[in-house]
Each structure stands twice: as structure tokens, then as C-alpha cells.
N, C-alpha and C positions, 0 to 999 in steps of 0.2 A: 504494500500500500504506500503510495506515494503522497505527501505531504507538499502543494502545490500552492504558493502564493499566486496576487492578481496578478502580480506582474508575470507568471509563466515559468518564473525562475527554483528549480527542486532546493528543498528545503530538507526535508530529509527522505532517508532511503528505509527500507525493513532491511533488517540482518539475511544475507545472503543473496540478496538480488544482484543483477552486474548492472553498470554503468553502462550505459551506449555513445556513439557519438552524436544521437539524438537530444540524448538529456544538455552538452551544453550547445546548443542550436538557440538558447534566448540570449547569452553569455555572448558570444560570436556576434547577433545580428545587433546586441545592443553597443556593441565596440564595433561593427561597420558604420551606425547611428551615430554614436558619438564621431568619430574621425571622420565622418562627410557632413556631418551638421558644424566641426568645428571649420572647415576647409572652404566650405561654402562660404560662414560669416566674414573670415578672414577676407576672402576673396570678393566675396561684396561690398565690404568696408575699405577694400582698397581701390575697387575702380569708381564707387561713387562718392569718397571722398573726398573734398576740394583740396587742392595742392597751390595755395596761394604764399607764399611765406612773405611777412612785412619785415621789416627790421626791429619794430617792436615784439612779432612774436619772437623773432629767435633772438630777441637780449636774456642774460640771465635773469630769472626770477626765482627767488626762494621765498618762503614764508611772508609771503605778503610786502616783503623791503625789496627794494632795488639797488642793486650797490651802486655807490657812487664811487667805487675804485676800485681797484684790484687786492687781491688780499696782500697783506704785508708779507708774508710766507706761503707758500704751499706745502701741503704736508708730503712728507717723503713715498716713496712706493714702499719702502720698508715697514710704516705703520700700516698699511695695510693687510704686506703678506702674514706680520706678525697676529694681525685680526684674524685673516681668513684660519688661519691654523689653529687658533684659541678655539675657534666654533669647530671646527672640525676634531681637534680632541677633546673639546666639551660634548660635543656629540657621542665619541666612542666611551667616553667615561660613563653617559646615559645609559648606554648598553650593557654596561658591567654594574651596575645598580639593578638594572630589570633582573640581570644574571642572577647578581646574589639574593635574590628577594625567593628565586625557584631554585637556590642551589641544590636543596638534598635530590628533588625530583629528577633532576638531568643525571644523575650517577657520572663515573667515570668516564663515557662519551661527552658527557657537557663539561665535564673538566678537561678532557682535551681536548677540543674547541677553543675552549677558553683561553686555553692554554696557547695553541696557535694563535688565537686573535689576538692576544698581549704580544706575544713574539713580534706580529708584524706588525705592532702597533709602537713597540720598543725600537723596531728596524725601521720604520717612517721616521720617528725621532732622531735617530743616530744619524739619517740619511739628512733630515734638514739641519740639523745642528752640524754637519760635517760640509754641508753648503754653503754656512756662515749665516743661514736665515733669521741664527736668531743673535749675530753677534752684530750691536749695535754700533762698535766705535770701528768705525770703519776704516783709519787709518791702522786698524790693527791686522787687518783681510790679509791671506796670505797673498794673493793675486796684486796688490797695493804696494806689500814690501818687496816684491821679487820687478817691481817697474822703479822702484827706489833706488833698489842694491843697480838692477840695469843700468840707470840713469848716472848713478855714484861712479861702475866701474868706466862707463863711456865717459864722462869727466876727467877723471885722472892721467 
């Protein structure tokens, strides 16, 4: 007995019946649905769009102010990569929270997972701290001293 919401989509199965390539036939036409209803809007919003640009719109606008200069500094690409990577092992450390919340249930397979996932999560580390990604003083970069020492032995 099969357990059928409105939408057409199984819900659940009785113990022992087989799955067919029928049952996901709602799964399938609702992902051809989504990806030609998103392809269409795209595609109509781009050819009856108006493409007039003024000088006013494309000046900068932030939060309702309009600068009147240029900023006195711009921020380096380095505070950025430093960001993108904070979110991204603030993200795997979320993972290792969910982890240990089901640790006993997972047994010895979700300890080696785990176990790999930290591996390559220590190897990403090692690989950007050995890039200098996270070494800020930059006259210290090995690539900086070896155009120094270059510069010093062509001098002399």
C-alpha cells in the first residue's frame, strides 16, 4: 500500500515492495518544471528588459549616501581571502558539532569519516598557511625576500 501525497510524490512504501523507475517520474518532471520555468524567466527578463544606462545609474550608491570621494584606502584582497576561509572552516566546524551530537550512533565507520574529514581538513590548513594566506606582514613572504636577496646580489 502506497502512501501518496497531492502533489503525486511517494511518501512511503510497505516492507518488501520494489521501487520502479515509475515511482520517481513526479521527482524528474518537477526538476524539468523547475529548470525550464527558471530558463524561460531568465530569458524573458532579459530580452524585454530596457538597457538604457545614465551616468546616474551607474555612479556608486550604497545605503542611501552618495560619496562624495573616493575612499581614503581600499581594503586589501588579503582581508578578504582571510574572510572567505573563516566561513568556510566555520562551516566544516558546523559539521563536526552535528557529528558529535550522533557520535555513539555512527560507530566506528563515522569515526573514520571523521576521521578523514579532519585529515583533509588539517591538509587544507597546512596547504593555505604554506601559501602565506594567512601570513599578514608581507615583507616577510618568502617570494618578497628571494627578489630582495636578487636585487642585493645584482647591486654589489
Amino acid at each position: 500500500m502506497n502512501l501518496i501525497l497531492a502533489t503525486g510524490f511517494l511518501v512511503s512504501r510497505c516492507e518488501g515492495s520494489r521501487v520502479t523507475l515509475a515511482d520517481y517520474l513526479p521527482i524528474g518532471m518537477m526538476l524539468v518544471f523547475g529548470i525550464g520555468f527558471a530558463t524561460v524567466i531568465m530569458w524573458l527578463s532579459w530580452r524585454i528588459a530596457p538597457n538604457n544606462p545614465t551616468p546616474e545609474k551607474l555612479a556608486p550608491y550604497e545605503c542611501g549616501i552618495v560619496p562624495l570621494q573616493e575612499p581614503v584606502q581600499r581594503f586589501p584582497v588579503k582581508f578578504y581571502i582571510v574572510a572567505m576561509l573563516f566561513v568556510i572552516f566555520d562551516v566544516e566546524l558546523v559539521f563536526l558539532f552535528a557529528w558529535a551530537v550522533r557520535f555513539e550512533s555512527f560507530g566506528w565507520a563515522g569515526i573514520g569519516a571523521m576521521g578523514i574529514f579532519v585529515i583533509l581538513l588539517l591538509e587544507t590548513l597546512v596547504y593555505v598557511w604554506k601559501r602565506g594566506a594567512l601570513d599578514w606582514n608581507v615583507a616577510r613572504r618568502g617570494r618578497n625576500r628571494r627578489i630582495v636577496v636578487d636585487s642585493l646580489e645584482d647591486a654589489a
